[in-house]
C-alpha positions as CSV (number, residue, x, y, z in Angstrom):
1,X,67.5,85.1,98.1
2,X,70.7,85.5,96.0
3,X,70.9,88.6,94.2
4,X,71.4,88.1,90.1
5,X,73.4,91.5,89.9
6,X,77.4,90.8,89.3
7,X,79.4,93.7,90.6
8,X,83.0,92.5,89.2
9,X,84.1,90.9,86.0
10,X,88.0,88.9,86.6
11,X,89.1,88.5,83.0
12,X,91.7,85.3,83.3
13,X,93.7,84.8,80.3
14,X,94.9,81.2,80.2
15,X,97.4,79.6,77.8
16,X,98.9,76.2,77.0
17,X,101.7,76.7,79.5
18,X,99.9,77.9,82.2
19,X,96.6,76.3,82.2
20,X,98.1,73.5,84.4
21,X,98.4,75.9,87.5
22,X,95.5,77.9,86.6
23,X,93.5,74.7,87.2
24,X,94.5,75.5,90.7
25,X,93.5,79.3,90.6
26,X,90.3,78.5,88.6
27,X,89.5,76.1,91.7
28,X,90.7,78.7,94.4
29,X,87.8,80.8,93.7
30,X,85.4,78.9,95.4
31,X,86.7,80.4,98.4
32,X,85.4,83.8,97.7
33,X,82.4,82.4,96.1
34,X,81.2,80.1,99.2
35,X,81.9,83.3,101.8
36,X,79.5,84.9,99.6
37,X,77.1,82.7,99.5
38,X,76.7,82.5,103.0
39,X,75.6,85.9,103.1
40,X,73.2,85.6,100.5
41,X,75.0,87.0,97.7
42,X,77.2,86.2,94.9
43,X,79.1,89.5,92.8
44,X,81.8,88.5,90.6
45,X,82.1,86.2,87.4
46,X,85.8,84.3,86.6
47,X,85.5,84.9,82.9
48,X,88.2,82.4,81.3
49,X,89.5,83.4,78.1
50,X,91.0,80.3,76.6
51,X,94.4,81.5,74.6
52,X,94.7,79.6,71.9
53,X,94.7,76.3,73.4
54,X,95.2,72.9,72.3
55,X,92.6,69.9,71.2
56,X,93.9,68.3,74.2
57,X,94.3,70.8,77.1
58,X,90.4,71.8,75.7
59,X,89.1,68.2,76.5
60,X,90.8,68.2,79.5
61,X,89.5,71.6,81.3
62,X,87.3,72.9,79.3
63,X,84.3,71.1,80.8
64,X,85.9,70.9,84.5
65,X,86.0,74.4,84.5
66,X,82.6,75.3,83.2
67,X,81.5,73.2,86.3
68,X,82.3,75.9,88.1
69,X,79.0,78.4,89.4
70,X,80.9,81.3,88.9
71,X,82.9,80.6,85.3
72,X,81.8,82.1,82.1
73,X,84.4,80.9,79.3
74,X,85.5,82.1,76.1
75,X,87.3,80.2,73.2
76,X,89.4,82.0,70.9
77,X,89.9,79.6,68.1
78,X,87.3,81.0,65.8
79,X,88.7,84.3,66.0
80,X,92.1,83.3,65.7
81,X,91.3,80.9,62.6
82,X,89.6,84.3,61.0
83,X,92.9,86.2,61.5
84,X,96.0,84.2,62.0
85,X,97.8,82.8,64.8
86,X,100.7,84.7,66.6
87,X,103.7,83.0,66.8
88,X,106.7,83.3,69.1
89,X,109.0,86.2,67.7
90,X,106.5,87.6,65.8
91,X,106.6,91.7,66.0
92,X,103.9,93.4,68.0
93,X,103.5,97.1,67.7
94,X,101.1,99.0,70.4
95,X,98.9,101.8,69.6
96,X,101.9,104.1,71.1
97,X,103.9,102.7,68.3
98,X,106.3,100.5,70.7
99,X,108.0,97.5,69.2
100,X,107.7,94.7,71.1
101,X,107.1,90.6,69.7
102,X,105.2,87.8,71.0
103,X,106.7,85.3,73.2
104,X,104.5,82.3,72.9
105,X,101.6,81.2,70.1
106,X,98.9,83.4,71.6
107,X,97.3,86.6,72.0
108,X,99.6,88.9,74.0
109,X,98.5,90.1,77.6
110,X,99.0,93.9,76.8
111,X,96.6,93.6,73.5
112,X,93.7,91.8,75.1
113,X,94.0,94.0,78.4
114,X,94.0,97.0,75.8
115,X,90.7,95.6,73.3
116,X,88.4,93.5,76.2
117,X,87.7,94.7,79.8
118,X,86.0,98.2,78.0
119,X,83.3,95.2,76.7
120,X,82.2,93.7,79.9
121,X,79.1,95.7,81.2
122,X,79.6,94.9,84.9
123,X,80.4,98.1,87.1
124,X,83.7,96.6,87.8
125,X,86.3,95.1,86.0
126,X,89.8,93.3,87.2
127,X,92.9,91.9,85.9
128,X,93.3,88.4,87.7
129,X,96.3,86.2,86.2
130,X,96.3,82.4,85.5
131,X,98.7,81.8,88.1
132,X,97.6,83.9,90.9
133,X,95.8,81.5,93.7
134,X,93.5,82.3,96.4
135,X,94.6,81.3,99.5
136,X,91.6,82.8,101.7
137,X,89.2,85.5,100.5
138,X,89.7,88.0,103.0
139,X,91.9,90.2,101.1
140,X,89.2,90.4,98.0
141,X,86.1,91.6,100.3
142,X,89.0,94.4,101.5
143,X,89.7,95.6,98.1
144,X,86.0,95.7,97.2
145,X,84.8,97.2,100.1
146,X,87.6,100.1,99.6
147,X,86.0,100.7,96.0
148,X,82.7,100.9,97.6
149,X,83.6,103.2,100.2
150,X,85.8,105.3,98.6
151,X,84.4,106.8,95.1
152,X,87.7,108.4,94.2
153,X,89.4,105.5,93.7
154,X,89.6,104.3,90.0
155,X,91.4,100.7,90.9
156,X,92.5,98.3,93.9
157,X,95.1,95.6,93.6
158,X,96.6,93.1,95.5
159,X,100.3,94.5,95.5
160,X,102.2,98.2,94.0
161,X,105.5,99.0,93.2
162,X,107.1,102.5,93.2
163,X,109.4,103.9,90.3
164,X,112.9,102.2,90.9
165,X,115.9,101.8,88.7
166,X,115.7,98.0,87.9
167,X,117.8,95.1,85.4
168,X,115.3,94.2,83.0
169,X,116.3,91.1,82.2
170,X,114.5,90.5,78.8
171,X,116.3,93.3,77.3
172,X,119.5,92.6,79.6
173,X,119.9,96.8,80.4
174,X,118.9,99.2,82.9
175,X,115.5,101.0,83.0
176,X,113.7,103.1,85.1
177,X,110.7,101.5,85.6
178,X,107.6,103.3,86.2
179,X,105.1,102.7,89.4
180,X,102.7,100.2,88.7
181,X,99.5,98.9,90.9
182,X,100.3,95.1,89.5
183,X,97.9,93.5,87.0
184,X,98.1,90.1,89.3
185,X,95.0,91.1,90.8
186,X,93.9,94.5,90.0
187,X,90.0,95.8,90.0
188,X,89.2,98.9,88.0
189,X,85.6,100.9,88.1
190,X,84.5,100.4,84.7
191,X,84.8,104.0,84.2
192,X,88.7,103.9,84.0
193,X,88.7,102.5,80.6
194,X,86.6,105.8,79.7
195,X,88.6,107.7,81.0
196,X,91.8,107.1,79.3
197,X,92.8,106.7,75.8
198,X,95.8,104.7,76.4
199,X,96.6,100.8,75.9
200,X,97.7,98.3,78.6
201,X,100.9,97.6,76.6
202,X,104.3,98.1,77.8
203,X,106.1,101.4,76.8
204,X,109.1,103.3,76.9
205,X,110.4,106.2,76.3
206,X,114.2,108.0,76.4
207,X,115.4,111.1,77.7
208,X,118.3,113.3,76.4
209,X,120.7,111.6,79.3
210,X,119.6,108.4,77.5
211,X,117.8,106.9,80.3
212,X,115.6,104.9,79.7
213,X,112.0,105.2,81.0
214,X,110.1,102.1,81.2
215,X,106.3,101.3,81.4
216,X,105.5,97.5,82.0
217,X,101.8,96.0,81.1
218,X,98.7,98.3,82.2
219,X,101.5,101.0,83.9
220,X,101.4,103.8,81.2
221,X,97.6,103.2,81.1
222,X,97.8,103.9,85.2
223,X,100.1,106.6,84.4
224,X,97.5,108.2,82.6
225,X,95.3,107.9,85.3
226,X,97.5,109.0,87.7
227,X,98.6,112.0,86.2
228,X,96.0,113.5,84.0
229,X,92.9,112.8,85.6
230,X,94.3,112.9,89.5
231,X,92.9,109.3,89.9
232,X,94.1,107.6,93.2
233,X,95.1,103.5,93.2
234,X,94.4,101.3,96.3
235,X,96.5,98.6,97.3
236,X,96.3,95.9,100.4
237,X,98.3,96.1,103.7
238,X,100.8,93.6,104.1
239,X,98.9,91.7,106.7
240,X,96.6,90.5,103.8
241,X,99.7,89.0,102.2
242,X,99.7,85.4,103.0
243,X,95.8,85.3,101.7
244,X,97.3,84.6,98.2
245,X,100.2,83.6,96.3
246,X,101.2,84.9,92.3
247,X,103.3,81.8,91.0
248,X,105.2,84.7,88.8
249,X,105.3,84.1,84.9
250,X,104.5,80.5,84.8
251,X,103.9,80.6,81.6
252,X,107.3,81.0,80.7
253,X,108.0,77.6,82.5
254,X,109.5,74.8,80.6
255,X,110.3,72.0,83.5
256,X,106.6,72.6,85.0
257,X,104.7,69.1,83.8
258,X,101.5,67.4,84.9
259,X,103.6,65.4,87.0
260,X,105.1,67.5,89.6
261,X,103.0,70.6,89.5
262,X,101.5,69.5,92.2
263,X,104.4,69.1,94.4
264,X,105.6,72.8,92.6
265,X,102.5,74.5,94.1
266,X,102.9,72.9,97.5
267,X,106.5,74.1,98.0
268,X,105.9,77.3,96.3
269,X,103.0,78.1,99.0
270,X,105.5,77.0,101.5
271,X,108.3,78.9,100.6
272,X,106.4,82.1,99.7
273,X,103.4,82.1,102.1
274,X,103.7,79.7,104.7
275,X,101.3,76.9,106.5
276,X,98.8,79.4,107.5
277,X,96.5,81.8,104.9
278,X,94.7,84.6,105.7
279,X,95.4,88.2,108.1
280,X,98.2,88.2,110.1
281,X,98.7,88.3,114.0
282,X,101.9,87.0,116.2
283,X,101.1,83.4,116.0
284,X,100.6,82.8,112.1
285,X,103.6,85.5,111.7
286,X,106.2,83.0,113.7
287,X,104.5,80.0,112.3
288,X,105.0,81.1,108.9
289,X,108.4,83.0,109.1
290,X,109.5,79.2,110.5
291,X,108.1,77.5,107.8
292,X,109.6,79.5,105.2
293,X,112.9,79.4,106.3
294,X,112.9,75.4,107.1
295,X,111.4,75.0,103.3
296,X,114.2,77.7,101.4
297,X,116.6,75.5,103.1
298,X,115.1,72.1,102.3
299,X,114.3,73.3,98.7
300,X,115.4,76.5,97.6
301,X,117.9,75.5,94.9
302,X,114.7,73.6,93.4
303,X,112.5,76.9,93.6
304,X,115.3,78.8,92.3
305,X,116.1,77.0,88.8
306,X,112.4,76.8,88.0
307,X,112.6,80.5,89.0
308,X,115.4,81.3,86.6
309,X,113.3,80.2,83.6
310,X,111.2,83.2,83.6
311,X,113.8,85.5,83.0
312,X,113.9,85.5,79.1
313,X,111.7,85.1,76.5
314,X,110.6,81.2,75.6
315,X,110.8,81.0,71.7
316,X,109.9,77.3,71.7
């Protein structure tokens, strides 16, 4: 019999410009959902929070991805029409006190990180972004089995990056910018959000040599974690990497169209991942290192300009 309990609650946030590829990452959860169900058992719920989206894009996936056995869906119209509607440029302030504005007429990421996962009553709770695809579910039953074994970690996520000095190219300077366990795919025990006092939104601050310290989306909520409550992160191996594919701020895409986002997500599988998903051995390593090269060769100029749109703020 299928147990009723969910374990995990992915909170998707989906707006107007990228609801086309999250169609595709909707879909790619069936994967984890069929595995599961061969075992008896089904633990997450997708919960899609629709961002503001239009009369149209609503008729056209609202219903498709309800479909879906393990979708719950949220509209945010109503709220929106009992506040106001953000629009591109407008300021945004964090709790912190950061100045930052919104890039698009929705809801930022940081602010609905920071007000909804402490809601959902499920014992865990994950980041999962519109344009991050499942490829094959492997890597998801290795994250949630390190959470289950291992009740000192507070969160597992798909990828990490250390402290580095980078080029932010938003703000076109240098920053040092903090460690982060990346909100692409990232599960937290519900605890966490007891825990810590802090928002999801990005932060900064300055030291006296006027470098600037930098804290993207969820990282100085992690930092908190981190450092005053001696939490510890988990992360996947690299041999889980060609199990799924993060498209990368397609929401700042302006070329991306009905037409050839298909044909987009094919060679961007290609290019990134390869022709075979899943854990790693000698075979799919060669087989995919080939395939990668042949297609950045064949179409890497074409990756590359869609690529370059992400790299600034859309205020259209």
């Amino acid at each position: 019999m299928m147990k009723k309990e969910k374990q995990v609650t992915l909170f998707m946030l989906v707006t107007n410009r990228d609801c086309m590829i999250a169609d595709f990452s909707i879909r790619s959860y069936q994967k984890i959902y069929d595995q599961q169900v061969l075992f008896g058992y089904q633990d997450f719920v997708l919960y899609i929070y629709l961002n503001c989206l239009s009369e149209e894009n609503i008729r056209r996936y609202k219903k498709k991805w309800e479909a879906h056995p393990y979708t719950i869906l949220f509209d945010n119209a109503d709220k929106i029409k009992a506040s106001f509607l953000p629009y591109p440029g407008q300021p945004l302030v964090s709790p912190e006190g950061i100045v930052r504005s919104y890039d698009d007429y929705a809801e930022s990421y940081d602010e609905l990180w920071s007000t909804e996962l402490q809601k959902f009553d499920t014992p865990f709770v994950a980041t999962v972004d519109a344009d991050f695809e499942v490829l094959h579910p492997d890597f998801y039953f290795y994250l949630f089995s390190q959470l289950q074994q291992h009740a000192d970690l507070i969160a597992a996520s798909s990828c990490y990056s250390s402290t580095a000095l980078i080029y932010e190219s938003y703000s076109k300077r240098y920053v040092r910018l903090n460690e982060r366990n990346h909100t692409w795919f990232c599960i937290y025990r519900k605890e966490a959000f007891a825990l810590s006092s802090r928002s999801h939104y990005y932060y900064e601050t300055q030291s006296s040599g006027e470098e600037v310290r930098a804290y993207d989306s969820a990282a100085y909520f992690q930092d908190d974690l981190r450092t005053n409550h001696s939490c510890r992160f988990a992360v996947l191996p690299d041999r889980f990497r060609s199990s799924f594919i993060h498209y990368g701020a397609a929401s700042k895409n302006k070329s991306l169209n009905r037409g050839n986002i298909g044909f987009y997500r094919r060679i961007a599988i290609l290019r990134t991942v390869g022709l075979i998903y899943g854990s790693k051995n000698r075979f799919t390593l060669f087989v995919n290192k080939a395939t990668r090269k042949i297609t950045g060769i064949l179409f890497g100029d074409y990756l590359n300009k869609i690529r370059a749109e992400r790299n600034s703020y859309v205020y259209t």
